[in-house]
C-alpha positions in Angstrom: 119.8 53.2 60.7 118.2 55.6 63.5 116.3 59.0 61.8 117.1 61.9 64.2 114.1 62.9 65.8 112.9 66.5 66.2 111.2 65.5 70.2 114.6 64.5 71.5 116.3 67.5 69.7 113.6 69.7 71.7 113.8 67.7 74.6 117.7 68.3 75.4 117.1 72.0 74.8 114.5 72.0 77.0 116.5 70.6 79.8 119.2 72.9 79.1 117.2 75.8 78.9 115.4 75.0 82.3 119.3 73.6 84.4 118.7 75.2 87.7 122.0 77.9 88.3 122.1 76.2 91.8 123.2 73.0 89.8 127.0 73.7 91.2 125.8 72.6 94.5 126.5 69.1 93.2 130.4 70.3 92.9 130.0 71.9 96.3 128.5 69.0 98.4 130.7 66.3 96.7 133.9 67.8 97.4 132.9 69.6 100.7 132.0 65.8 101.7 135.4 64.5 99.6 137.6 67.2 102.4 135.9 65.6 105.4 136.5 62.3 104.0 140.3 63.1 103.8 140.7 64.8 107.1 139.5 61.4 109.1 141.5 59.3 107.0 139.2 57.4 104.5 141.6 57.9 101.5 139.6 55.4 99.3 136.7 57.9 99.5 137.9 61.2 99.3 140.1 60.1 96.1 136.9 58.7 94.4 134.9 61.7 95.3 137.8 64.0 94.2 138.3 61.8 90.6 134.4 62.2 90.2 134.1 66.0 91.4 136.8 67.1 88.5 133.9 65.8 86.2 130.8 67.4 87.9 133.0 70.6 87.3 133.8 70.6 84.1 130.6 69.3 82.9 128.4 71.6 84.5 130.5 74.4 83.2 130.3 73.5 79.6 126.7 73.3 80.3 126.8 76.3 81.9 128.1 78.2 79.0 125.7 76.5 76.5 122.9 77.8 77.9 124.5 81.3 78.1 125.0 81.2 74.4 121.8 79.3 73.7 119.4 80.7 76.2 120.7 84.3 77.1 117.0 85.6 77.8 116.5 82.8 80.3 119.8 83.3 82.1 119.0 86.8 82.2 115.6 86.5 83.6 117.3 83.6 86.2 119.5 86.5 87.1 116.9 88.7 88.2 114.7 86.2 89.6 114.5 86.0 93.8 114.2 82.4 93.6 116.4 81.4 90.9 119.3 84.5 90.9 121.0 83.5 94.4 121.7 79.6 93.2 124.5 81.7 90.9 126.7 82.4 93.4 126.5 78.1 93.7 129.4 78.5 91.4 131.7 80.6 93.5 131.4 78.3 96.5 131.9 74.9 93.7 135.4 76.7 92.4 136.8 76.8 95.9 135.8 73.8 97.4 137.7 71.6 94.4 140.2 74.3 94.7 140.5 73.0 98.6 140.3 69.3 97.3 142.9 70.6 94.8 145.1 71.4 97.3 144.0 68.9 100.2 143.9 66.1 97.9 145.5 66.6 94.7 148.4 68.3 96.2 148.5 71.3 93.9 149.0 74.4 95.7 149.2 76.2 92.2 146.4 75.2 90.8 144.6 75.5 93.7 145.9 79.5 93.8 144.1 79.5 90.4 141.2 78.5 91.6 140.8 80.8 94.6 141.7 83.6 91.9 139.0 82.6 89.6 136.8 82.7 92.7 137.2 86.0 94.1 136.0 87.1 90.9 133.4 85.3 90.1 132.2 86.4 93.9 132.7 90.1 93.3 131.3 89.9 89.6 128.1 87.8 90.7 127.4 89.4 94.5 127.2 93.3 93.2 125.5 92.2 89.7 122.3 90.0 91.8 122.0 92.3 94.6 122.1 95.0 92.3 119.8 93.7 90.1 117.1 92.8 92.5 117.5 96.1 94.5 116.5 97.9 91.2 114.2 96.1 89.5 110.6 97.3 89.7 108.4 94.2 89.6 109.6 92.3 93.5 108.1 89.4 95.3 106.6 89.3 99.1 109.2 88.7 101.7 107.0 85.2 101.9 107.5 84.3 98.2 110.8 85.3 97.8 113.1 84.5 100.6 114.1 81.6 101.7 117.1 78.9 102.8 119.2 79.7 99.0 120.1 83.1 99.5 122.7 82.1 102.4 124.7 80.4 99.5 125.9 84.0 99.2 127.4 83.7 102.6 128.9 80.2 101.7 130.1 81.6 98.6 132.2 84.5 100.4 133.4 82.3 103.3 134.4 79.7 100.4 136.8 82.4 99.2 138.0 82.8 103.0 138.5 79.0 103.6 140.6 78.3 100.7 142.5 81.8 100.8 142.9 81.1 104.6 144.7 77.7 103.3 146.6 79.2 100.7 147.8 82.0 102.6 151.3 80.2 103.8 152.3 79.8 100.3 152.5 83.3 99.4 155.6 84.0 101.5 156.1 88.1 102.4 152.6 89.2 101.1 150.6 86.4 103.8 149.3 89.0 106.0 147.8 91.2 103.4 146.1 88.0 101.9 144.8 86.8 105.7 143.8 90.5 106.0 141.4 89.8 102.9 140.5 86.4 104.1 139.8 88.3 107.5 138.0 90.9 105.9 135.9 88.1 103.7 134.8 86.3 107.2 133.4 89.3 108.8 131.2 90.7 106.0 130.0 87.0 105.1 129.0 86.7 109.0 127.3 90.4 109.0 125.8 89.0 105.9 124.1 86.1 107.8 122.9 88.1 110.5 120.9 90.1 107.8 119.7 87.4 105.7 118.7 84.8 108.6 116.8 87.6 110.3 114.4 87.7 107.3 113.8 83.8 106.9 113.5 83.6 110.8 111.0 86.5 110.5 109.2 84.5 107.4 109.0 81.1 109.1 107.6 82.2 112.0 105.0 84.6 111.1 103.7 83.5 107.7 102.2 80.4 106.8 104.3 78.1 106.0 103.3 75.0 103.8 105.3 72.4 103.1 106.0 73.4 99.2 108.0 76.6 100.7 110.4 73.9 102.9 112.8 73.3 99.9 115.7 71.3 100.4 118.2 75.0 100.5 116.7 75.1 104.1 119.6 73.2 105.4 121.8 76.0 104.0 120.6 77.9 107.1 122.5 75.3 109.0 125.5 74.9 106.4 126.2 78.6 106.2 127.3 78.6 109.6 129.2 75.8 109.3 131.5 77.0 106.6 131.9 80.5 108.5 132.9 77.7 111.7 135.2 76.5 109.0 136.6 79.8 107.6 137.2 80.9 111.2 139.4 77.9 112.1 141.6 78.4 109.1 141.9 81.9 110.3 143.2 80.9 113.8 145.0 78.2 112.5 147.5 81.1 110.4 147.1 83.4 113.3 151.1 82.9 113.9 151.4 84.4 110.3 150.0 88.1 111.2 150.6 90.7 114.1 146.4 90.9 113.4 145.2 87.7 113.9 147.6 87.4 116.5 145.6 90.1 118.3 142.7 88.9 117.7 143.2 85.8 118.7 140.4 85.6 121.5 138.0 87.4 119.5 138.2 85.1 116.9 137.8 81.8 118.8 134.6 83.2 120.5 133.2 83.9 117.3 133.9 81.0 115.6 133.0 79.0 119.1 129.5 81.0 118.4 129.3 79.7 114.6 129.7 75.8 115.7 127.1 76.7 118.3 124.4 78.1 115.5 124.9 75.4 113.6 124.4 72.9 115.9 121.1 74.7 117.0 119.7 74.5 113.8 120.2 70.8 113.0 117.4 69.6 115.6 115.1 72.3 113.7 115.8 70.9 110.1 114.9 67.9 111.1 111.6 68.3 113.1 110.5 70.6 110.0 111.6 67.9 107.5 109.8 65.3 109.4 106.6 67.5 109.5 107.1 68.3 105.9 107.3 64.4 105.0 105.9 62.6 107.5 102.8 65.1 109.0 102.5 66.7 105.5 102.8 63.6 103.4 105.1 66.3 100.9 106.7 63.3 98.0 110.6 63.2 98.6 111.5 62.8 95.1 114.9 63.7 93.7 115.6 67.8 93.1 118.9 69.0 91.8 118.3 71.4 95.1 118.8 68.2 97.2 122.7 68.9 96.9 122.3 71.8 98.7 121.0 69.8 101.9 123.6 67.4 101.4 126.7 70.3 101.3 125.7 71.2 105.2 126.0 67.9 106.7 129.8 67.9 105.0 130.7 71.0 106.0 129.3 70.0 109.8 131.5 67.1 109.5 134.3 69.3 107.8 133.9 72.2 110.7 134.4 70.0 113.5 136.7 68.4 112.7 138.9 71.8 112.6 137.2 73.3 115.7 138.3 70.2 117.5 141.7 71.4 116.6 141.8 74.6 116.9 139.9 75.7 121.1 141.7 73.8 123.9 139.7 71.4 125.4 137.5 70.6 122.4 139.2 67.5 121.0 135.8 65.4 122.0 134.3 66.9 119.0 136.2 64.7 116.9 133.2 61.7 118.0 131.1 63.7 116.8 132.5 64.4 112.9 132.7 60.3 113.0 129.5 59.8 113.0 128.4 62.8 111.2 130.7 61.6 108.1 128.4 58.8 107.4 125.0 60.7 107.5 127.0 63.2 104.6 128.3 60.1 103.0 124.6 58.5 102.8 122.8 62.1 102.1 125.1 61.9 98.9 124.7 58.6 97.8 121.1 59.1 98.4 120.7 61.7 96.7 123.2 60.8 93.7 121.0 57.8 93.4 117.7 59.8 92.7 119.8 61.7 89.8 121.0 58.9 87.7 117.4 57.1 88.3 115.7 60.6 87.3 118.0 60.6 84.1 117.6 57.0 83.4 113.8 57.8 84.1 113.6 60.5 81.2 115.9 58.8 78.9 113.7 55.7 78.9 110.9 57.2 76.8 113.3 58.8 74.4 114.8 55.3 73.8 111.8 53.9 73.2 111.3 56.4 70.6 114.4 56.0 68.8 113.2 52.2 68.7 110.7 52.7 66.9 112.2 55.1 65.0 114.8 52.4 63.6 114.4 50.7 60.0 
């Protein structure tokens, strides 16, 4: 028989008490790479992705919730943390991206409605309670130690909310202009919101020092929150026949969205000289992070966002070259990256099996 040990017992409450909030980026890059799958056709794929992103979900929200009920002091202090408190809002942008493979890919517009619901709460309840609480707590970081790449997952989390409300909007009949009004209203403050946040991280990497340990992998998110807001303005044109507004704005919005793409694509060249003087100049390990998701959900929404660009401005159809190509550097960024996950688990499970072992009479 095996004797329960009180090191493992520890062990799993240690992990649990330490699971990054950001962990929801894992939801967020699977199914955000699952969509761009689907949209060029490689049904195998996306399905797989879709089957396996249903479980990410639901497992990281029951661990979630056990570590609100075990470990309230250190989700309290994550809350009011400048590093940790803006991987939170992780879990807004995870509940609408499966709500979009939901409704892409599971053909559920209902569900997926439920989703998008549960989102726009979770993004009202989560953006006024973090900004809130670090605007009024008394003990703050530099600008240097405490912004960086993460705090645009609030913009992705609000244009998550504007993507999938954007593709729900056709199913709510009479009341689809007020809800592409919201979705409207959603894209502008999340694109104000980048303008603000970006100006501060722009300002930080070029006039602080910058060493290599302050390059973590939510850089990219500089990159992928212009994507999604590429995204969420392509969904927006794509309904314009469905309000007088949009309708109006028509050119406004094409421009805007046209300058989105264009940000993005700017940054990419960036990343990856700073990742390849972070790794190769700097000799900084690449070893598996749970932030690592969070560099793997820009290069699917990239793939994602050009794809619907190509679509949606005349004369832009060559774009779609691009998103092939771009599909397999997401697809190999998440199997990469999944790979370095089950071999850290497998690495810290090995030691507590060889306990157990010896353990066993």
């Amino acid at each position: 028989m095996t004797v329960p040990t009180r090191q493992s017992s520890a062990s799993a409450s240690g992990g649990l008490a330490n699971l990054h909030p950001a962990y929801f980026a894992m939801v967020m890059a699977t199914g955000i790479v699952s969509v761009a799958s689907h949209l060029l056709g490689h049904t195998i794929i996306s399905r797989s992705l879709f089957a396996a992103n249903i479980v990410f979900y639901i497992a990281l929200w029951l661990l979630t919730i056990a570590r609100i009920i075990i470990h309230p002091r250190r989700v309290a202090a994550d809350l009011m943390s400048h590093a940790r408190g803006v991987g939170f809002f992780t879990i807004v942008a995870a509940n609408c991206v499966l709500g979009t493979q939901v409704l892409l890919i599971g053909n559920s517009p209902h569900i997926a409605t439920g989703l998008w619901l549960f989102g726009i709460g979770l993004w009202a309840i989560l953006t006024y309670a973090i900004f809130a609480l670090l605007t009024t707590i008394h003990i703050k970081p530099t600008l240097a130690e405490g912004i960086n790449g993460g705090w645009l997952v609030s913009v992705v989390a609000a244009q998550s909310v504007c993507v999938l409300g954007a593709q729900l909007a056709p199913q709510f009949g009479a009341y689809r202009p007020q809800a592409l009004f919201f979705c409207l209203a959603m894209w502008l403050g999340a694109g104000m919101l980048y303008v603000w946040i970006i100006s501060l991280i722009f300002y930080r990497y070029t006039f602080f020092t910058l060493s290599p340990n302050d390059l973590s992998p939510p850089y990219w998110i500089n990159m992928g929150a212009v994507a999604i807001s590429t995204l969420a303005g392509t969904m927006l044109i794509a309904n314009a026949g469905g309000s007088a507004l949009l309708t109006s704005l028509l050119p406004f919005l094409k421009g805007v969205t046209l300058l989105f793409w264009a940000t993005a694509t700017w940054w990419i060249p960036m990343l990856i000289i700073l990742g390849i003087w972070r790794h190769g100049y700097q000799r900084f390990p690449l070893r598996y992070d749970p932030l690592y998701w969070g560099a793997v959900f820009p290069l699917g929404m990239y793939t994602s966002c050009t794809i619907r660009l190509s679509g949606a401005i005349a004369d832009a159809g060559f774009l779609m070259g691009i998103a092939r190509v771009f599909i397999f550097i997401a697809l190999a960024a998440w199997l990469a990256t999944f790979a370095g996950l089950v071999h850290r688990r497998l690495t810290a499970l090995w030691p507590s099996v060889q306990h157990q072992s010896a353990k066993t009479v």
